[in-house]
Backbone bond lengths (Angstrom), bond angles and torsions (degrees), N, CA, C in turn:
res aa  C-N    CA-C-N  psi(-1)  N-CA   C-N-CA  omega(-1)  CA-C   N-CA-C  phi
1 X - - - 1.435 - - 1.515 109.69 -
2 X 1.115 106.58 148.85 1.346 111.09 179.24 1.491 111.54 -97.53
3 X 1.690 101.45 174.56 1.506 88.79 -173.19 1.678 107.96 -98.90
4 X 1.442 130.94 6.10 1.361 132.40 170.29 1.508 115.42 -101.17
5 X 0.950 110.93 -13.21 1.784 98.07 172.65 1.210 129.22 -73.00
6 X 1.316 114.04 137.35 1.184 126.63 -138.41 2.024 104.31 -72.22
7 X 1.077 118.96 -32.12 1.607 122.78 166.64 1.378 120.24 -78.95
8 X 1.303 103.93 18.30 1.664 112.01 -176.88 1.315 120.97 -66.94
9 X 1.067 143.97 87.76 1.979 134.09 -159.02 1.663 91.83 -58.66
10 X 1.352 137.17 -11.34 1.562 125.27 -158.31 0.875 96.81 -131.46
11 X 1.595 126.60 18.63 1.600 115.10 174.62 1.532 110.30 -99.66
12 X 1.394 122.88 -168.59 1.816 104.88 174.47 1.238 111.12 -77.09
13 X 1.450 114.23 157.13 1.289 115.64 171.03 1.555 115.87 -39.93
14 X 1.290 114.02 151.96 1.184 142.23 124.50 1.867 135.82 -4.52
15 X 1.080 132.86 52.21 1.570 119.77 172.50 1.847 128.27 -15.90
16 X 1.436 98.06 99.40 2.135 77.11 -172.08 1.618 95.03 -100.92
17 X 0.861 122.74 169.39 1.524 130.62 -177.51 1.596 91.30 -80.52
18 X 1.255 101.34 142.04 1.911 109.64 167.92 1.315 101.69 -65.92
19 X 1.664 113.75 168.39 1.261 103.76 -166.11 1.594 98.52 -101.60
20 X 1.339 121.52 170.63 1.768 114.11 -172.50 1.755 97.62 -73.66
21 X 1.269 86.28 142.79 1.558 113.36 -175.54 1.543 110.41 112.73
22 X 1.217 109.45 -41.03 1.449 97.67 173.39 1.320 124.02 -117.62
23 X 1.831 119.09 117.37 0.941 129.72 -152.35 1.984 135.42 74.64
24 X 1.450 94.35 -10.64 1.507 96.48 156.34 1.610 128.48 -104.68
25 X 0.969 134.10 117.43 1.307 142.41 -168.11 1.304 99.04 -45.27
26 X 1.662 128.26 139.81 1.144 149.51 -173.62 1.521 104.16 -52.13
27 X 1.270 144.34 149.07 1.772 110.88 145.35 1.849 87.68 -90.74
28 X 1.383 108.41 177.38 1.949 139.47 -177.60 1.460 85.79 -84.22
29 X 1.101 95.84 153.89 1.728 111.50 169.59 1.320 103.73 -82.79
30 X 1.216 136.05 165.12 1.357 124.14 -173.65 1.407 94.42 -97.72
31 X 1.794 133.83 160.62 1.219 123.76 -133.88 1.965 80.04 -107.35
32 X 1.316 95.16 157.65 1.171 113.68 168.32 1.523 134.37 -39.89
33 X 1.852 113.45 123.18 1.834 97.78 -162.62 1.620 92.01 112.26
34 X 1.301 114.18 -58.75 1.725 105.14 -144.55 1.476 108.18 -59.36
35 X 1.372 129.13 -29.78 1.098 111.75 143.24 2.136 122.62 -149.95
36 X 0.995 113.71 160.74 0.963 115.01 -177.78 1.792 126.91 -16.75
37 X 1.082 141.98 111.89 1.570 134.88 165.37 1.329 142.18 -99.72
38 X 1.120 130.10 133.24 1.255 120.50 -146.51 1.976 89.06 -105.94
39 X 1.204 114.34 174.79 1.613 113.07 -154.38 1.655 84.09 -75.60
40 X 1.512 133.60 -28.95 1.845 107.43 178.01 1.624 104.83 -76.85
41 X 1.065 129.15 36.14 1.705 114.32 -165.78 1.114 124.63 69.13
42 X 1.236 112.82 -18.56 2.187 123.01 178.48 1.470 110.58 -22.06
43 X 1.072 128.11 -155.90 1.389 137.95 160.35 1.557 85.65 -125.85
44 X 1.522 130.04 149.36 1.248 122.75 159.19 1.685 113.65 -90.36
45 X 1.390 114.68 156.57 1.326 111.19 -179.59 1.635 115.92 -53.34
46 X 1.071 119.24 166.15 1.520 131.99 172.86 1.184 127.69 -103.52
47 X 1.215 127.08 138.51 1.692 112.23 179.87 1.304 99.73 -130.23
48 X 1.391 121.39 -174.82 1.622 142.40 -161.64 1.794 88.52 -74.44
49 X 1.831 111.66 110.84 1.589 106.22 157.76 1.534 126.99 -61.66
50 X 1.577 116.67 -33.67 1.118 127.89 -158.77 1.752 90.82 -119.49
51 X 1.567 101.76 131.09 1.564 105.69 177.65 1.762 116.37 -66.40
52 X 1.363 131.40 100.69 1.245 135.36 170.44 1.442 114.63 1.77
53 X 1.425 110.84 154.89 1.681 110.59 179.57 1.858 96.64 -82.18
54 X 1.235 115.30 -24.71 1.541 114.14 -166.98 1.440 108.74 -65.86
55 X 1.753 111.71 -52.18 1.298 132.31 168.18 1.365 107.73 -47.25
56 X 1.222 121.10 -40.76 1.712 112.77 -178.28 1.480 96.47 -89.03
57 X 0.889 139.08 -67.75 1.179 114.26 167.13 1.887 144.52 4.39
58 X 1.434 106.61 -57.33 1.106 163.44 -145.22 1.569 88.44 -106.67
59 X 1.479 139.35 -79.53 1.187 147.60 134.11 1.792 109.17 -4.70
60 X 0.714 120.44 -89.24 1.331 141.14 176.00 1.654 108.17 -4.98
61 X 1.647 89.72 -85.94 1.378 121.37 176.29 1.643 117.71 -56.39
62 X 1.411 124.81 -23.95 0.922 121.00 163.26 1.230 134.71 -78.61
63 X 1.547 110.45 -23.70 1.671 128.28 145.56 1.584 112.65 -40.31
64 X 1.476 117.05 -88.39 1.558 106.01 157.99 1.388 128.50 0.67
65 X 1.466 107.22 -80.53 1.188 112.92 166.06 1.291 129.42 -23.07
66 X 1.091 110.60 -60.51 1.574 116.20 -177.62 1.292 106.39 -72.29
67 X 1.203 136.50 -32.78 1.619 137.32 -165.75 1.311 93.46 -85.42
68 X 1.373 147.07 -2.43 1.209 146.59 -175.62 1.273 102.91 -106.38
69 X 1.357 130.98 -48.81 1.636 140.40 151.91 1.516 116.15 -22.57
70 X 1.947 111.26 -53.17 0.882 128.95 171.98 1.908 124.60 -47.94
71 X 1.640 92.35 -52.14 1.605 111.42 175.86 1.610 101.54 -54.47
72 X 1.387 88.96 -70.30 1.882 85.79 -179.13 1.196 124.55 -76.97
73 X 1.103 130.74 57.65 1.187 144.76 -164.96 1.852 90.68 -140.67
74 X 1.761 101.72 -54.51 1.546 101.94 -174.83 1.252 130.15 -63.18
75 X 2.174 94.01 -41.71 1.414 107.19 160.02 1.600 125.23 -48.49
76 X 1.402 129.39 -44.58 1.132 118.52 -154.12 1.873 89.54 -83.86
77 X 1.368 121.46 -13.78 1.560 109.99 -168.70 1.889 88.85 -101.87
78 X 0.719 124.47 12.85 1.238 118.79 172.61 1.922 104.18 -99.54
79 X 1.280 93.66 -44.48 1.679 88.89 -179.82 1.556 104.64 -64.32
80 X 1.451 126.99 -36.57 1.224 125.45 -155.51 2.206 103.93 -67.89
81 X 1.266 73.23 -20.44 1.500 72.57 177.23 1.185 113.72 -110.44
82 X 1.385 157.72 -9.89 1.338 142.69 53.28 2.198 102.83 68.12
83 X 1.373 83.73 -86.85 1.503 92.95 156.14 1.622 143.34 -53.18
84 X 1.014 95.85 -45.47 1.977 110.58 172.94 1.443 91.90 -70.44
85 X 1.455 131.23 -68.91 1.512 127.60 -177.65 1.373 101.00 -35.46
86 X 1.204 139.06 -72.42 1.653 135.99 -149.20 1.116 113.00 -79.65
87 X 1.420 117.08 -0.49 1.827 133.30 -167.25 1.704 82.95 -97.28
88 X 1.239 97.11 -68.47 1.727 97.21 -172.31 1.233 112.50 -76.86
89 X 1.480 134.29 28.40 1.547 104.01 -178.84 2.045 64.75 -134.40
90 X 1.136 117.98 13.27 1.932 94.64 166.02 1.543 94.17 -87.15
91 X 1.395 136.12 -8.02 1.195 108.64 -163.79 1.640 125.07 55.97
92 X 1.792 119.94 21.92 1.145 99.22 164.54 1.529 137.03 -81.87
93 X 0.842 140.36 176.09 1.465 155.62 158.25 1.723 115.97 -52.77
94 X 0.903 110.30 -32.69 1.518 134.39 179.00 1.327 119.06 123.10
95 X 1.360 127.57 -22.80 1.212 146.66 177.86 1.845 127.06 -92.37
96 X 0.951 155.10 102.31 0.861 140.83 160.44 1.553 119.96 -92.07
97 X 1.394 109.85 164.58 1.781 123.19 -178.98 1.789 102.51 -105.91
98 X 1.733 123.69 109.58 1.021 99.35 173.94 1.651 116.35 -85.77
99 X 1.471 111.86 -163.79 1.947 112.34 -171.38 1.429 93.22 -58.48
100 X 1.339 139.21 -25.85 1.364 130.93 -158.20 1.728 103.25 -96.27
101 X 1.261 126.78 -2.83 0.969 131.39 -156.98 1.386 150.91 50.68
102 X 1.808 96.59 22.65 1.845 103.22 157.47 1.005 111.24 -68.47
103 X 1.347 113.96 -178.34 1.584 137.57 -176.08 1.660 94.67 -119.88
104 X 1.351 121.28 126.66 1.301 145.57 174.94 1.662 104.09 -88.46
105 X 0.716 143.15 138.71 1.582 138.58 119.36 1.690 133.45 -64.47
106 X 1.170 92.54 79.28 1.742 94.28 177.05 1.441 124.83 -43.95
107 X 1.227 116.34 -56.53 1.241 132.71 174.07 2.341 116.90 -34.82
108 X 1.702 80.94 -59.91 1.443 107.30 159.15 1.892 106.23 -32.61
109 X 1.006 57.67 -113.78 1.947 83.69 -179.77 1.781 112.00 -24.60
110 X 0.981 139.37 -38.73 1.536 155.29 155.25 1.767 111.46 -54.05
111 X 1.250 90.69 -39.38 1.794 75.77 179.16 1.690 95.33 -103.42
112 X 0.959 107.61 -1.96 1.935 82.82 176.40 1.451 102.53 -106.71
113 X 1.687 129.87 -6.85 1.049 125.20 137.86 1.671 139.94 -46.17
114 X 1.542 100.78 -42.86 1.145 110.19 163.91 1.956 125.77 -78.41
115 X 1.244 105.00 -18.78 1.224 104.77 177.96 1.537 116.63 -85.03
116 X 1.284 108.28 -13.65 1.811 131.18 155.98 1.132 115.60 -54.85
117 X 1.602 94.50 -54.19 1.762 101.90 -174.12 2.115 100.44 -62.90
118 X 1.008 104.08 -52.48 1.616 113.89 -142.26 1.619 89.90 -58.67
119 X 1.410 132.42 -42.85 1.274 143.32 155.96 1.033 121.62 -23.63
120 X 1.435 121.15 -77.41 1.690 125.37 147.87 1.631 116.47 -12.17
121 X 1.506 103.82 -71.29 1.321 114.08 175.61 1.671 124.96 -43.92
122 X 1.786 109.21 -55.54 1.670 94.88 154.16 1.121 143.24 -78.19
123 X 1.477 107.24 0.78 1.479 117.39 173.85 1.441 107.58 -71.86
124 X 1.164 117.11 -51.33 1.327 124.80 -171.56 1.927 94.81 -74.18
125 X 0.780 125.52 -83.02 1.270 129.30 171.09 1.983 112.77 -10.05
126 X 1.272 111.28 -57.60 2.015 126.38 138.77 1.425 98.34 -10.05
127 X 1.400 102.19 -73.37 1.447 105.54 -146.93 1.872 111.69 -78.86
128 X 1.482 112.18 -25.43 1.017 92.41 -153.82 1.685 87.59 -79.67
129 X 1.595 108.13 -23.70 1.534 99.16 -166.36 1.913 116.27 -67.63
130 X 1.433 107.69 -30.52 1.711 97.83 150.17 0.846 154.33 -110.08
131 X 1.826 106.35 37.77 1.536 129.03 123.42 1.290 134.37 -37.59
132 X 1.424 98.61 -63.89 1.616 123.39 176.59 1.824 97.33 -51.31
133 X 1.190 114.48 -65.56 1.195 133.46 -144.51 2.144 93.68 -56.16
134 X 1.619 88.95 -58.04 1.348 99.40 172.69 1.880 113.30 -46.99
135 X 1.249 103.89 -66.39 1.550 99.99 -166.42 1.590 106.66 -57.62
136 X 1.588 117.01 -49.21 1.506 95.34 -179.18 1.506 118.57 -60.97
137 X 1.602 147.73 12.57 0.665 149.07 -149.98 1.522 92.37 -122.69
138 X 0.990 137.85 -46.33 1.709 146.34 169.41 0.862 119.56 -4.10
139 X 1.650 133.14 -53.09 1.548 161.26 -159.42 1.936 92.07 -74.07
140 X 1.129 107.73 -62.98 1.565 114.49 -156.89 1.673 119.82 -122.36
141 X 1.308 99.01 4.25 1.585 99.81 -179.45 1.494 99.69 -110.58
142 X 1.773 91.43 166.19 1.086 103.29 -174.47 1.718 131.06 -91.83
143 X 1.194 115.80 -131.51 1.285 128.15 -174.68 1.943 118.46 -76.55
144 X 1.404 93.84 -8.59 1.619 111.53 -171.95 1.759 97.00 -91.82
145 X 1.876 120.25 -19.03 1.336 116.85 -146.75 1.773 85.03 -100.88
146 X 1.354 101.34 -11.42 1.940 97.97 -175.86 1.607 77.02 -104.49
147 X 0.886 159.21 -96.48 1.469 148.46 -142.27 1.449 94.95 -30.63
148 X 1.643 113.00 -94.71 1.630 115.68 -179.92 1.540 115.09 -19.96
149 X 1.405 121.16 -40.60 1.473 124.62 -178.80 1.879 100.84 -72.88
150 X 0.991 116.62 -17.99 1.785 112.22 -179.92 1.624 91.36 -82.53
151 X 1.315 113.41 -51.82 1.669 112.76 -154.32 1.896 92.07 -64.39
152 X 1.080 119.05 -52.81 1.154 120.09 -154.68 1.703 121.29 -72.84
153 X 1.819 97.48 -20.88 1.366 109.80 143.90 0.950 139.84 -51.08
154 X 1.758 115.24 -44.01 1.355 120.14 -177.36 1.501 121.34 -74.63
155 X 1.592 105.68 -27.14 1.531 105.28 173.98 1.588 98.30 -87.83
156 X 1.082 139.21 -13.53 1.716 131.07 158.79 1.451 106.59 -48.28
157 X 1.346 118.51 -31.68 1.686 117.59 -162.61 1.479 97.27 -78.65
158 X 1.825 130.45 -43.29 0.791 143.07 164.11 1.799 111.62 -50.05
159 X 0.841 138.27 -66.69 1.691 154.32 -170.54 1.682 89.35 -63.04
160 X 1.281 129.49 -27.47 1.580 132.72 -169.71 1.282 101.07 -81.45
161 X 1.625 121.73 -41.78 1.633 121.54 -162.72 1.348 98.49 -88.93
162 X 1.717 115.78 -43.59 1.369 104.43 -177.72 1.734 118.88 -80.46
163 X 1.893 126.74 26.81 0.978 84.79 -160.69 2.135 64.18 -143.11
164 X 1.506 107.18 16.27 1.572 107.78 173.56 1.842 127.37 -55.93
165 X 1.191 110.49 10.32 1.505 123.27 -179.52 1.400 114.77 -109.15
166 X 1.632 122.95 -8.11 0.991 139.10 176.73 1.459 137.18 -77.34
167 X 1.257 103.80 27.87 1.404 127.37 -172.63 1.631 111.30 86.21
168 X 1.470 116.89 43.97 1.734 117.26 -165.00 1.325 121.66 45.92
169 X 1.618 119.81 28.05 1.314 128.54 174.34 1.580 107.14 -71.47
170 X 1.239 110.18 -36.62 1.538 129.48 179.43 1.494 119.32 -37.44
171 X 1.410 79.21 -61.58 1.718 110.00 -167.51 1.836 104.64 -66.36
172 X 1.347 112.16 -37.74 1.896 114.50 175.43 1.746 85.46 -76.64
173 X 0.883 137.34 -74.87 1.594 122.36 -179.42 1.317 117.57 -14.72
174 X 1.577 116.13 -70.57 1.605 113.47 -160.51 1.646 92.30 -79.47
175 X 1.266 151.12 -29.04 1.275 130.12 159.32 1.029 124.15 -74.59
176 X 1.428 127.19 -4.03 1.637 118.09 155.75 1.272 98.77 -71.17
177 X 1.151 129.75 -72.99 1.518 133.73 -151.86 1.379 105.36 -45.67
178 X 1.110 128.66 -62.37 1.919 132.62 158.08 1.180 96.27 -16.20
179 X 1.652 105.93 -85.69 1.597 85.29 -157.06 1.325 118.71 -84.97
180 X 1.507 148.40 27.70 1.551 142.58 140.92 1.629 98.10 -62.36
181 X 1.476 125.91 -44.00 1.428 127.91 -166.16 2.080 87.84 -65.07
182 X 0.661 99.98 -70.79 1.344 95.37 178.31 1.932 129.23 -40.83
183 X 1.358 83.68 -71.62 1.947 75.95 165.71 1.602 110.31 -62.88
184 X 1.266 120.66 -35.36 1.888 101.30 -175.82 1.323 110.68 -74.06
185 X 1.701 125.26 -15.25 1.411 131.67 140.93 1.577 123.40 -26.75
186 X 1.295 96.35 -39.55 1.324 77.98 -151.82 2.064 123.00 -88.89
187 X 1.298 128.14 -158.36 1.309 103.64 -164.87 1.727 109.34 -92.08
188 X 1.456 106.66 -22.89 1.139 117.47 -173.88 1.682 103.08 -58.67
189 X 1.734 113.66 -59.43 1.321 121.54 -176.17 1.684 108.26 -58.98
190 X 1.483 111.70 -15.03 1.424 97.66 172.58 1.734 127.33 -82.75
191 X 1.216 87.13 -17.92 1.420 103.76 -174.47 2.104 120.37 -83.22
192 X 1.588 95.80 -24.51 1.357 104.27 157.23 1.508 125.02 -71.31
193 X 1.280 102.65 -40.13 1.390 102.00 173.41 1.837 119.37 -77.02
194 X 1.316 108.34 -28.75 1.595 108.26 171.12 1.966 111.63 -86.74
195 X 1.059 106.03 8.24 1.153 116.24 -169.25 1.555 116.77 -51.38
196 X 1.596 136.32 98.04 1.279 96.01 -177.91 1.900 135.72 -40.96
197 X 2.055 108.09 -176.79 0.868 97.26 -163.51 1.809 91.03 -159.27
198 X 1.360 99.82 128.35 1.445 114.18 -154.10 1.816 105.15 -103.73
């Protein structure tokens, strides 16, 4: 063995680096402000400054949503009266005789038609108002405003199939509602909403 190789047990020691603090220049703390501190000095975690394109997205479409709630909301109170007009312009008695010769109740049958309808009407009317409620909430709410935004999708998918005769209002419903369930799915939109908040 020689006496310079470096695994030599009999050669000279070894050079170790001093340990930091002695002999390496301090670095400055970085000055106060630069970023957030948590009460041990930490840095606190960071979250998304600017709300995601998915989340707006997501936002977006759930606006729609509701303004479509809104439409059918008008439609179904427009038919309901629709109904009262054609009740009162038969001029019946309340009763009619059909070809088979029962006796109908017009009167009957017209208001529990309409009390079908008017249902519809606050149902939908329900919905569009926590639409609204949801999307303006996007900006500053939390983790409850993407949950509520999943639930309220999923009964959109429902309100979409039952409401596809409505001039294809239906049909932009149940593919909005998909995809808000989908972008408020996703990890980015979760992370705005869990985002801390200073």
């Amino acid at each position: 063995m020689s006496f310079g190789q470096p695994n030599n047990p009999y050669g000279p020691p070894q050079q170790q680096p001093p340990a930091p603090g002695y002999g390496y220049p301090q670095q400055a703390p970085p000055p106060y402000g630069a970023y957030p501190q948590a009460p041990g000095g930490y840095p606190m975690p960071q979250g998304p400054v600017a709300m995601p394109g998915l989340t707006k997205a997501a936002n977006v479409l759930l606006l729609v949503i509701a303004v479509i709630h809104v439409i059918v909301a008008g439609f179904f109170a427009y038919a309901a009266n629709k109904i009262s007009d054609a009740v009162r312009d038969a001029g019946t008695n309340g009763t009619v005789t059909t070809a088979r010769g029962d006796t109908v109740d017009v009167d009957t049958i017209a208001d529990v038609s309409k009390g079908v309808i008017s249902f519809f009407v606050a149902l939908a009317a329900i919905f569009a108002i926590i639409g609204f409620v949801l999307a303006l909430r996007y900006a500053k709410g939390r983790n409850g405003v993407r949950v509520g935004s999943i639930v309220y999708a999923s009964f959109g998918i429902i309100s979409g199939i039952f409401t596809l005769g409505v001039y294809g209002l239906g049909l932009i419903t149940f593919v909005g509602s998909i995809l808000v369930i989908v972008f408020a799915a996703k990890r980015t939109s979760a992370e705005w909403f869990q985002r801390p908040r200073y």
